[in-house]
C-alpha positions as CSV (number, residue, x, y, z in Angstrom):
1,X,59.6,115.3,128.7
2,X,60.9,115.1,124.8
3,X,64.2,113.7,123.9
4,X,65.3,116.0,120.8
5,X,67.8,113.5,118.0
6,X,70.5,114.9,116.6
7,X,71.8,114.0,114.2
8,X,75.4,113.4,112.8
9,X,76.1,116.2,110.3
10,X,77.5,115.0,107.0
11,X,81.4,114.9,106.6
12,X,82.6,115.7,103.2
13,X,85.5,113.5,101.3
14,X,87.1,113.7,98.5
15,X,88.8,110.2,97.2
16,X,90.7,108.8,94.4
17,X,90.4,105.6,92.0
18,X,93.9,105.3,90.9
19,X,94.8,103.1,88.2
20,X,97.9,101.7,86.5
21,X,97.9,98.2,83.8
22,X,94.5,97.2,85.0
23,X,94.9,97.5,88.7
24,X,94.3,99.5,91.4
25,X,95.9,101.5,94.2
26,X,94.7,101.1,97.7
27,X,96.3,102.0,101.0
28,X,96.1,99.5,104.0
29,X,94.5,102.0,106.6
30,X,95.8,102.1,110.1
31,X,94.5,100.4,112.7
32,X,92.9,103.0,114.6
33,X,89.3,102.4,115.7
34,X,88.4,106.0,115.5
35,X,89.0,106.3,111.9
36,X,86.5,105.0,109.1
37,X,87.3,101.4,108.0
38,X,90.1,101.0,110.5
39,X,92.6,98.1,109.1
40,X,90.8,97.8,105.6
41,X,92.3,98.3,102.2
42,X,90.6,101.5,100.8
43,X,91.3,104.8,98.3
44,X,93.7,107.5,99.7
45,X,92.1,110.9,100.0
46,X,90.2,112.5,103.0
47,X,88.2,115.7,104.1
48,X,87.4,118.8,103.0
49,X,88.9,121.3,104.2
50,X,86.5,124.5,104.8
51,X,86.2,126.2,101.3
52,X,87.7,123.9,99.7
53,X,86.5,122.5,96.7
54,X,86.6,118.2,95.9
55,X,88.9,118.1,93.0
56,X,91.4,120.5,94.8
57,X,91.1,117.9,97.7
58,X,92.2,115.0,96.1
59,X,94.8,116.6,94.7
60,X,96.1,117.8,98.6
61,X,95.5,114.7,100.0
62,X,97.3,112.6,97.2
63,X,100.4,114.9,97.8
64,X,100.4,114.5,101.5
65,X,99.5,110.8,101.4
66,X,101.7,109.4,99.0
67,X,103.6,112.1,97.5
68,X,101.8,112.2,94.2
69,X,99.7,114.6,92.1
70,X,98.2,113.6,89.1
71,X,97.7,115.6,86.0
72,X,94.1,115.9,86.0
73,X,91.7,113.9,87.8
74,X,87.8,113.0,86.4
75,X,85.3,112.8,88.5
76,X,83.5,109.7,88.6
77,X,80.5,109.7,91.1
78,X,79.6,111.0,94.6
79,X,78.5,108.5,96.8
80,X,76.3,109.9,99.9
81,X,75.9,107.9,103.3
82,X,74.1,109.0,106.5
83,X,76.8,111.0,107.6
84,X,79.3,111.0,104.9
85,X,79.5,112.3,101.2
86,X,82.4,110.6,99.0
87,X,83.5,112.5,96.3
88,X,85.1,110.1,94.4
89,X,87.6,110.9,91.1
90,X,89.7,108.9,89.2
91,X,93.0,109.4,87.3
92,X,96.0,107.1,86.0
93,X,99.2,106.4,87.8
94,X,101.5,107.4,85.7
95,X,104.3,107.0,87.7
96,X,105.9,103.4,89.6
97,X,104.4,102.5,92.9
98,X,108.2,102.0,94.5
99,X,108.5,105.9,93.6
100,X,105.4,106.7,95.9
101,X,105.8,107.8,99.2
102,X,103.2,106.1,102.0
103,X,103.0,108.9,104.4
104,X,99.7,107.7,105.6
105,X,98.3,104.3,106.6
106,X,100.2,100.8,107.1
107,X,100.9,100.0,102.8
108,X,99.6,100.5,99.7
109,X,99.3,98.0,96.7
110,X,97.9,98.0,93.8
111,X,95.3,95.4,93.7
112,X,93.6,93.6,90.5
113,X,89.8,93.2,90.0
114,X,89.4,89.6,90.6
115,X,90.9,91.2,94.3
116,X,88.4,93.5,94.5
117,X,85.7,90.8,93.5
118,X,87.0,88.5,95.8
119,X,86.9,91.1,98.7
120,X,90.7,90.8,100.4
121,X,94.0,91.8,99.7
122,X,97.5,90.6,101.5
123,X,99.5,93.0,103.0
124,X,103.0,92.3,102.0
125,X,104.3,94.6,104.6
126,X,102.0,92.8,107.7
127,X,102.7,89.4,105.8
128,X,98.7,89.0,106.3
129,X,95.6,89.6,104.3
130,X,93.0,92.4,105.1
131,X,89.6,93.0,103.7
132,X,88.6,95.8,101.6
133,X,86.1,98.7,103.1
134,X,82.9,97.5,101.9
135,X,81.8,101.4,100.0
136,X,85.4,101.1,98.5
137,X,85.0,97.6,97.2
138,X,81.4,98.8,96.0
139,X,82.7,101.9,94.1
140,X,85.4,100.0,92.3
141,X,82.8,97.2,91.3
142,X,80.6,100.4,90.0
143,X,83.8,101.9,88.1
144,X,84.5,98.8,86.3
145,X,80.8,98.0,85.5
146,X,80.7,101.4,83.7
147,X,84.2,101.2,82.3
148,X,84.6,98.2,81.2
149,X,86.9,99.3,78.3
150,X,89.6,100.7,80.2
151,X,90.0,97.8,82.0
152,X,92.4,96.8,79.2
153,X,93.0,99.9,77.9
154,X,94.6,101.3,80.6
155,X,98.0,103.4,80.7
């Protein structure tokens, strides 16, 4: 008698690098064990919906997350897992984190790059500080490795 594997089929997501003065916006997810990187600081975004394409993703789940759309958003990579695919885009925030709307998730800060070197980032709202998902921490340390210019050039 065989055993046939199946396997996990891939979940498509479409995520967002924002970026205002040098920093970066992260949400504090919830603490839900069913999610991805329950209680970690990561990008706002999410799936796919069917027949949808990546960019008009991001810009969905930005407005439903936090109440923002941005201009135009860039792609800057798509990172590929076992059983995920990240889209990943970045675009500036153009507007004052106070105005955002957290719709989704415990906070959201915007967090500097010796933060995101360093791996953790307090919660101001849980009065405690929280790692950041490992593949989010990884992309950011990729986007300022191949833009190293904006990081002071920055809107």
């Amino acid at each position: 008698m065989s055993e046939l594997m199946t396997e996990t089929p891939q979940r498509a997501v479409a995520i967002a690098i924002l970026y205002q003065n040098g920093q970066f916006l992260l949400q504090l997810r919830d603490d839900n064990p069913q999610i991805y990187h329950p209680g970690c600081w990561a990008f706002f975004g999410g799936h796919l919906e069917p027949g949808e394409q990546p960019a008009e993703a991001m810009q969905r789940e930005l407005q439903e997350e936090i109440g923002y759309s941005p201009s135009q958003v860039q792609l800057f990579g798509t990172y590929q897992s076992r059983n995920i695919i990240r889209h990943v885009f970045y675009a500036p925030l153009t507007v004052g984190i106070e105005t955002l709307q957290l719709n989704e998730g415990q906070d959201l800060k915007l967090c500097t790059i010796e933060a995101v070197r360093q791996g953790s980032l307090r919660s101001d709202r849980l009065g405690e500080p929280r790692l950041l998902a490992t593949p989010h921490r990884q992309m950011l340390l990729d986007f300022c490795q191949q833009h190293p210019d904006q990081l002071t050039n920055w809107p």
